[in-house]
N, C-alpha and C positions, 0 to 999 in steps of 0.2 A: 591447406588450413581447415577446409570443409571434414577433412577425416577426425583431426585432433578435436575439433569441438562436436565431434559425433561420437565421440570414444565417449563421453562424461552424459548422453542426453539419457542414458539409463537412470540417472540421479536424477531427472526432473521430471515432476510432477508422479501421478498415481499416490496421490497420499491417503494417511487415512480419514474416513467417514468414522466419528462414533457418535452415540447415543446418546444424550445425555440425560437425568431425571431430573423433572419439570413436573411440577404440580397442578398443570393446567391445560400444557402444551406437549406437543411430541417433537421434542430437540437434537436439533444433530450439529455437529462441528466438524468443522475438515480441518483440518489440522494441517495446514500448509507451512508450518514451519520443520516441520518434515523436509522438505525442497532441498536439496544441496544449497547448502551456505546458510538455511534456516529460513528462506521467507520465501510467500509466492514471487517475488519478483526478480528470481530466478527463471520464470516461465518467458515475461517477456523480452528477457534479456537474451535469449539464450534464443528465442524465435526470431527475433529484431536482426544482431548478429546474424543468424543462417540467413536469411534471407536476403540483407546486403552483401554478406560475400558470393553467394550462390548468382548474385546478379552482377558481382564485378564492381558495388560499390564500395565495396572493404577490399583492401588488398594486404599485402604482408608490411607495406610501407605506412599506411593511415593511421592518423592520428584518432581515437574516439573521445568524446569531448560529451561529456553531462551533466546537469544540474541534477543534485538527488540528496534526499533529506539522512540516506543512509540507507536501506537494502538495496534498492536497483543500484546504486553505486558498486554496493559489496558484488553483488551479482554479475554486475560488467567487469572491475576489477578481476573477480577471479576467471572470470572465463578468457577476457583479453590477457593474463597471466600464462593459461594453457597457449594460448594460439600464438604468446610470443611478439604482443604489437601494444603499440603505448596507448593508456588511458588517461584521461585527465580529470577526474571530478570538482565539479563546480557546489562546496557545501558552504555553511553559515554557523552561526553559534551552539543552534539549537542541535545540532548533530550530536547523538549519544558520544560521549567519550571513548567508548571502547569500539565503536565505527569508526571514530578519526583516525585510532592508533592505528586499524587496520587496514584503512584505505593506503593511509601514509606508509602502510607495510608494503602494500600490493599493486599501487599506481608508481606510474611514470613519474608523475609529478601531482601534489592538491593544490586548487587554489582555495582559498576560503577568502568570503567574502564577509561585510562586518557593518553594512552601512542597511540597516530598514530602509525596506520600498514606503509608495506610498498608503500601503493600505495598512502598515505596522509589522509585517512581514520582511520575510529577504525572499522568496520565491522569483520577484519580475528585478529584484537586483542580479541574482544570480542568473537569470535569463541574458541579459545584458550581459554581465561577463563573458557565457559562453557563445552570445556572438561576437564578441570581441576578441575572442580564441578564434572560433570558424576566420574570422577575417584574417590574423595571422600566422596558423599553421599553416603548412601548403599540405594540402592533401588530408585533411579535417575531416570530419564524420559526427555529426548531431544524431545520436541513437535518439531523441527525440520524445520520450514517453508520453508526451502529453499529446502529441501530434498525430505521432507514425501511427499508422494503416495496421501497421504489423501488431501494433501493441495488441490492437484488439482483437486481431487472428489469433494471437496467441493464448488469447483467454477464451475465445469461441469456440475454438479446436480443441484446448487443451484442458482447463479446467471445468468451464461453463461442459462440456461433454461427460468429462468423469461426474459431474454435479448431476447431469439428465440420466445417465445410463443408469446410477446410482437407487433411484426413486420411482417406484412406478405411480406415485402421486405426490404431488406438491404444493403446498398454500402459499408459502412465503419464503422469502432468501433473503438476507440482512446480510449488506452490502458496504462498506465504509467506500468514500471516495476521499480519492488526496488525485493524481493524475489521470485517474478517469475509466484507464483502459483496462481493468481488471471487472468495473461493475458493468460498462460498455459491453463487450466480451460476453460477459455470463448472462446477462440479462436477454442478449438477442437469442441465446443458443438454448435457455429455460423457458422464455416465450414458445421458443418453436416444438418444444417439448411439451411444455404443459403451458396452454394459452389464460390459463386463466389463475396461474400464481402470483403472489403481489412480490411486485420489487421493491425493499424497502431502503432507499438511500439513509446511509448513516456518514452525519457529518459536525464536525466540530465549530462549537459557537466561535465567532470571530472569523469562521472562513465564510471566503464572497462565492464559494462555488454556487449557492441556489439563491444569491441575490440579497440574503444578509448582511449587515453591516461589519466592517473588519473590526478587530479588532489584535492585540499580540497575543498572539501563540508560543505556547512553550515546548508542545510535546510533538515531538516529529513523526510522519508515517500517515497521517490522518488530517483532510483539509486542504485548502491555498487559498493562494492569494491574486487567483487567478480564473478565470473560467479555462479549462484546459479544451481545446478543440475536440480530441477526440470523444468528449462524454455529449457530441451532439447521436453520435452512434447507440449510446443507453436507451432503455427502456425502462423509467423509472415510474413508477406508482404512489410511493409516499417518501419524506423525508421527513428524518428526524434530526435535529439538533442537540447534542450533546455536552453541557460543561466541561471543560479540561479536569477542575475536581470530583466531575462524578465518572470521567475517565479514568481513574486512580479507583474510584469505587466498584467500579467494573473490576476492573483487572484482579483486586483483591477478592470478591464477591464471585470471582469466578474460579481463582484457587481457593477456596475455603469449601464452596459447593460441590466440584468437581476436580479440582487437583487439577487442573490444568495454570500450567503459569504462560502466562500470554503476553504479549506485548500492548502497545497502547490502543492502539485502533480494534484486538482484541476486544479488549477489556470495553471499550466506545461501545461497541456492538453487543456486546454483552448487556451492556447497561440498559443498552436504545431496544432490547427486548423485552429486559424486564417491566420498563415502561408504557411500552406499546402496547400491552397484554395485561397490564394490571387488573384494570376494568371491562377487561372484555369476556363475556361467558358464551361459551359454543355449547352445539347440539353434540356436537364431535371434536377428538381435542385433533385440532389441525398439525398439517408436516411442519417445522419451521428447520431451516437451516441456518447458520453464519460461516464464516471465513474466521479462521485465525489467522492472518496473512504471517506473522511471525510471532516469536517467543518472548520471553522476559527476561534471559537474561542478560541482553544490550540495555535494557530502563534498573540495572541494577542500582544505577548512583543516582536514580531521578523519581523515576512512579513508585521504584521500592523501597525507594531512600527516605526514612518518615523525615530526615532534615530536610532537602528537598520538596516535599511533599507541605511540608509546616510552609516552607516559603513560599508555593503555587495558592496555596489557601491564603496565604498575608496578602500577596499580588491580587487576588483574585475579589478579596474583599475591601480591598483599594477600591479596584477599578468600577467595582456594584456603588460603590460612594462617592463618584466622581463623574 
């Protein structure tokens, strides 16, 4: 099995670094949906897997079993595709439409779940489910992203390195979190590089990852509804809070300025810059980077969609009046 998912690791990671023009700041983007299959969570898909079969916890018989809003799903799907062994994704409402069709393409079997946790979320329902799967598959497997070890080796090694090697100076790195191990990852392995760049956590109002109140979320890839274990491993310096409609403002504001069409936690980060720097005047204009972790065309029917978009603005001017 170890050969066949070593034939495809040419496709991950190495993506591109570009430039962006900024009026105040010196901008760059990685452009991670470059990745096989379009988003970085191909990196820790793909490291998680090697590493349990390389250790004899994956075998050709095992079942893999995940909760995922939609890329690390697509990510596992296709790689457990190549190597030939069943996957089962554990998703909820909020999953893009054009993810489900494909999961439903490329997995064993999906379950969706449909019942809000407590915090207005499906993230700790769908948790639940997939121990409720571990308990009745025989020979089950929790790829785990919010947990596993691995995740964060994978962004330590692989991206968080391309990020260091990249720069021979660095101020800031705007970072979205939803499972943790992607800003975990890059933040310990750009400390060690450059000790004194700021980590700036980018995250969605309504998620409880830095102890904010929940509330529902609409747009997938950015947030929970959970503290995830592994973001005790980050190194974070500031966070920003971001509205679901000014997540829509990003992502738009970001292809109109530079032609990049980005996905939603994109467009988050995009936004959580422009903010962060509005007010601020340097002697020097600083390095600043972000993550695109993926692209836009999975939010085609939602963040691009002005019906959809009319709706998240009615929802959202509810919930400010209530």
């Amino acid at each position: 099995m170890i050969e066949k998912l070593s034939s495809i690791g040419n496709f991950v990671g190495k993506t591109p670094l570009v430039h962006l023009e900024h009026p105040t700041i010196d901008l760059y983007a990685k452009l991670e949906f470059h990745n096989l299959m379009g988003s970085v969570k191909v990196r820790p898909a793909y490291y998680i897997l090697k590493s349990a079969i390389e250790s004899g916890r994956i075998t050709q018989d095992t079942t893999i079993i995940e909760s995922s809003s939609g890329n690390f799903g697509i990510a596992l799907a296709t790689l457990c595709k190549r190597l030939g062994i069943k996957f089962i994704p554990v998703i909820d409402p909020n999953i893009n439409p054009s993810y489900e069709n494909l999961l439903r393409a490329l997995s064993y079997r999906v379950e969706k779940v449909e019942v809000r946790d407590k915090t207005g979320g499906f993230l700790l329902t769908r948790v639940d489910r997939v121990n409720e799967l571990l308990r009745e598959i025989p020979n089950s497997f929790w790829t785990n992203q919010y947990g596993n070890i691995d995740n964060f080796n994978a962004h330590f090694k692989g991206l968080g390195t391309e990020l260091a090697e990249s720069f021979d100076e660095l101020d800031y790195a705007f970072i979205g979190v939803s499972s943790g191990g992607t800003i975990s990852g890059v933040s310990r392995r750009l400390k060690e590089q450059f000790p004194n760049v700021r980590i700036v956590a980018v995250d969605s109002v309504g998620s409880v990852i830095f102890g904010t109140p929940p509330k529902k979320r609409y747009i997938p890839g950015i947030g929970s509804s959970m503290v995830p274990d592994i973001l005790r491993e980050a190194v974070i310096d500031d966070v920003v809070h971001v509205e679901e409609t000014d997540t829509v403002k990003g992502c738009y504001q970001l292809f109109e300025d530079h032609c990049i069409f980005g996905g939603g936690s994109t467009g988050t980060s995009y936004f959580a810059i422009q903010e962060y720097f509005k007010d601020k005047v340097f002697e020097k204009r600083p390095k600043v980077v972000f993550l695109c972790p993926d692209g836009g065309t999975p939010y085609a029917d939602t963040v691009y969609n002005p019906v959809w978009v009319k709706e998240l603005n009615d929802k959202s001017t509810v919930q400010s009046l209530s």
